[in-house]
Each structure stands twice: as structure tokens, then as C-alpha cells.
C-alpha positions as CSV (number, residue, x, y, z in Angstrom):
1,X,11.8,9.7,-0.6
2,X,10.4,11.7,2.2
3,X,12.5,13.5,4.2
4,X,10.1,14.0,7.0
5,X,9.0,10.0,7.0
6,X,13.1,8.8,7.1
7,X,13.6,11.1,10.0
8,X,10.9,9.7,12.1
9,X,12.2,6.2,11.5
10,X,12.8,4.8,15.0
11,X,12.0,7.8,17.3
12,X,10.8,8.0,20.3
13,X,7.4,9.6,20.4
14,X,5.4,10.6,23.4
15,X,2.7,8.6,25.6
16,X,-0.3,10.0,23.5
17,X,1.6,9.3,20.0
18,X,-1.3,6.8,19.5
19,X,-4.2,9.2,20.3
20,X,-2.5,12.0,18.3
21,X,-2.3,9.5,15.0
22,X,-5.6,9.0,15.4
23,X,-6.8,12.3,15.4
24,X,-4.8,13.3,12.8
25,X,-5.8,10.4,10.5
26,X,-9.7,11.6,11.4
27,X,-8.7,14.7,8.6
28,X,-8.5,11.8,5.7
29,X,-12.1,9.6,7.2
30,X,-10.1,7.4,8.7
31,X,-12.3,5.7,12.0
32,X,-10.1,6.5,14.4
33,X,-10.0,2.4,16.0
34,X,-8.4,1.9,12.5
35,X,-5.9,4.7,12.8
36,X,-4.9,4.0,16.2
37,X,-4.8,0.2,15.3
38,X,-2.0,1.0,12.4
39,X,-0.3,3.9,14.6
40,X,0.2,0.9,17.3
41,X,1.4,-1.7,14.4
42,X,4.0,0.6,13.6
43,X,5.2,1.7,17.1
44,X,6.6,-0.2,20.2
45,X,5.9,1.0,23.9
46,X,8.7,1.3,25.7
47,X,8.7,1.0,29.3
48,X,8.5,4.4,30.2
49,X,4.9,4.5,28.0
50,X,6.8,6.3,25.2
51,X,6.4,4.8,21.3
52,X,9.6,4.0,19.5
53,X,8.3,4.3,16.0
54,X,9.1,1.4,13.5
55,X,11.3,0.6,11.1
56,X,14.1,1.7,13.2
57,X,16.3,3.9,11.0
58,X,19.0,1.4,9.7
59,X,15.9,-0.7,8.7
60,X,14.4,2.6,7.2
61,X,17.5,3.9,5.2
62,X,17.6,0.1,3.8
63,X,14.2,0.3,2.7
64,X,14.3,3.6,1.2
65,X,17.3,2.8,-0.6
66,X,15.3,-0.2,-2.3
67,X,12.6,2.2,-3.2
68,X,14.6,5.1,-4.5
69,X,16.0,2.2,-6.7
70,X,12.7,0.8,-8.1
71,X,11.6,4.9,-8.5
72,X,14.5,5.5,-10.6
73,X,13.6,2.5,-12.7
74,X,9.9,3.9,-13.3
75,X,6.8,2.5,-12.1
76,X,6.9,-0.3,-14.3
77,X,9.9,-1.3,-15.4
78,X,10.9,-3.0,-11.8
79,X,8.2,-5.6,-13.1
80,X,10.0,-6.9,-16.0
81,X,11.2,-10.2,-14.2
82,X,7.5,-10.8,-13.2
83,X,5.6,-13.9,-15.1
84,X,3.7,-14.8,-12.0
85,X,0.1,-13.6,-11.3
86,X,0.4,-10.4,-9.6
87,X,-2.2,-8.6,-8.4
88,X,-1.7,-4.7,-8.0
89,X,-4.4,-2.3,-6.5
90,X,-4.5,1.5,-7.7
91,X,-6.1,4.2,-5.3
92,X,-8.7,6.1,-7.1
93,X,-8.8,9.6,-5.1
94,X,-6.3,11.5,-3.8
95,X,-4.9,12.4,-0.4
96,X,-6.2,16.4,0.1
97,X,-3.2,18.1,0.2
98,X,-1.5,19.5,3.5
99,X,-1.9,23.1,4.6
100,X,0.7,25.2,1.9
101,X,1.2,22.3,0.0
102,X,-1.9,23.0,-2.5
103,X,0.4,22.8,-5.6
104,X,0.9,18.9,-4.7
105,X,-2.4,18.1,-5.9
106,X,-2.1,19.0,-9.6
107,X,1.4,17.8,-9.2
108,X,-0.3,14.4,-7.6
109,X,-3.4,14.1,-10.0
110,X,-0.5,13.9,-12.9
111,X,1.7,11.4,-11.6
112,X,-1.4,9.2,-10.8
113,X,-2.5,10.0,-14.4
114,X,0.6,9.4,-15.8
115,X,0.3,5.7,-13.8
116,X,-2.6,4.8,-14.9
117,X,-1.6,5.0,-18.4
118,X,1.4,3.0,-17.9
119,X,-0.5,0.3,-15.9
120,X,-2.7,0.1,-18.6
121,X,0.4,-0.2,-21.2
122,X,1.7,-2.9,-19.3
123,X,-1.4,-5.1,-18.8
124,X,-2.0,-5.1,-22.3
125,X,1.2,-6.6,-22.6
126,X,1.4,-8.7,-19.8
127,X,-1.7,-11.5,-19.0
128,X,-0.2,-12.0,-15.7
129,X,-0.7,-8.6,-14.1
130,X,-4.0,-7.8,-13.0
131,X,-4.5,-4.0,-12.3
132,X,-7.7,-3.1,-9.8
133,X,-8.7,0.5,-8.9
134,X,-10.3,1.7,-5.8
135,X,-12.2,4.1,-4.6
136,X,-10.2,5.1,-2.1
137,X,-6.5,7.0,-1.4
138,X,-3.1,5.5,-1.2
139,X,-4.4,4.6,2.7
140,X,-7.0,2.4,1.5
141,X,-6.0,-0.7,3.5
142,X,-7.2,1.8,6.8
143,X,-9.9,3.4,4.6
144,X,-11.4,0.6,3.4
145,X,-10.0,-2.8,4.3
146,X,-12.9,-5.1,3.6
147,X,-12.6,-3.9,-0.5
148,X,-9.2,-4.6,-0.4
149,X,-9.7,-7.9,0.9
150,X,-12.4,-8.6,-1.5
151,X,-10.6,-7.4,-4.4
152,X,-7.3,-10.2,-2.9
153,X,-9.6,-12.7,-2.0
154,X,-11.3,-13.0,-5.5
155,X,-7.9,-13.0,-7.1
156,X,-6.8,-15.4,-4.8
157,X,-9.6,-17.6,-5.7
158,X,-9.1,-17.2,-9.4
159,X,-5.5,-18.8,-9.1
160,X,-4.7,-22.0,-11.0
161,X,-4.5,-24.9,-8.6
């Protein structure tokens, strides 16, 4: 997993973390009230009016553990055990990439290629798993959280009893 992401795990970040989030999300169309609305879910002021990002980092390093497991597994495989309706959401577009990272897109348009073809192998196979796409990014619950709702909600409502 990330590097950069497991070593902000419970810092401490400065009074105008929030504002900064926000401004930086703005780069992706995220409304900044959105932004800063995650950037606080995922932080805790502390006294002094510095953040202390969350997960902490022992609660990080557990949680990046799990998914380095279910990575090594695949993207599908970790579903195997699954025979309850599950409802999974793809992102359509890609994140742009960061400045002198331009090789991640091709490297990203693959990988989510290489998904889609496996999500579509395993609902063929599998009733229970419904697979949605989106037009949005991998931040589409900020981007656009009334579609994901929608697309939840109807599955929701389609559930037996």
C-alpha cells in the first residue's frame, strides 16, 4: 500500500489542515464543503487547534495489513466465501494523475481494465454480486454522493424480505 498514506496515519497536522484538504480536493471537482466535510471526518482537533489525522497508525498498519492480504489474493478471489447479495460500485474515470506521475495513468487505465473484466467473470458466475459503474473516480462518495446513494438505495430495495 501507500507509503505516503501509512505515514500520515495519526499525525498531527496544522490549524488550516481542513482548508488545505479542501483546496487540494478542488484539483479533482470536488465542492470544497464536501472536501472539508471528509478532511474533518477523518481528523480530530486537538486542543491546541491542530488535526490529529485518523486512523491512528496502529489502527492504520492493521488495516493495511488486511488489504495487502486481500491484494495478494486478487480482486476477486477474497469474494469466494460470499453467497449474500453484495452490491459493489466501480468508478468509471480516473483520478488525473499527480505532477511526474503521468506514467500512472496508462498504468491505472489497465488495472481498472483488467477489473472490469474480472468483475464481469465473476458476476456471470455468481447471481449474488451485483456490479454498478459510475461515472465518477475512486472518490465518488465526495464526487457524487446522491448517485451512490441511489445506486444503494435501489439495491437495498430490491432485497428479499
Amino acid at each position: 500500500m501507500s507509503e505516503g498514506l501509512l505515514a500520515s496515519a495519526g499525525t498531527i497536522a496544522p490549524p488550516e489542515y481542513i482548508e488545505e484538504k479542501a483546496v487540494d480536493s478542488a484539483r479533482f471537482g470536488i465542492p470544497a464543503d464536501r472536501a472539508a466535510a471528509t478532511a474533518r471526518a477523518a481528523a480530530r482537533p486537538l486542543p491546541d487547534g491542530t488535526w490529529q489525522t485518523l486512523p491512528e497508525r496502529a489502527e492504520a498498519l492493521e488495516i493495511f495489513d488486511e488489504l495487502n492480504r486481500i491484494f495478494a489474493l486478487g480482486v476477486t478471489p477474497w469474494l469466494d466465501g460470499v453467497d449474500f447479495p453484495l452490491l459493489l460500485v466501480q468508478a468509471c474515470r480516473q483520478l488525473p494523475p499527480a505532477p511526474g506521475m503521468e506514467w500512472f495513468g496508462e498504468f491505472s487505465a489497465r488495472f481498472a481494465q483488467g477489473v472490469s473484466e474480472e468483475l464481469a467473470t465473476l458476476t456471470r458466475t455468481r447471481p449474488t454480486i451485483i456490479v454498478n459503474r459510475i461515472d465518477a473516480t475512486h472518490l465518488m462518495t465526495m464526487e457524487t454522493p446522491e448517485a451512490v446513494a441511489t445506486l444503494v438505495a435501489g439495491f437495498v430495495r430490491g432485497l428479499p424480505g
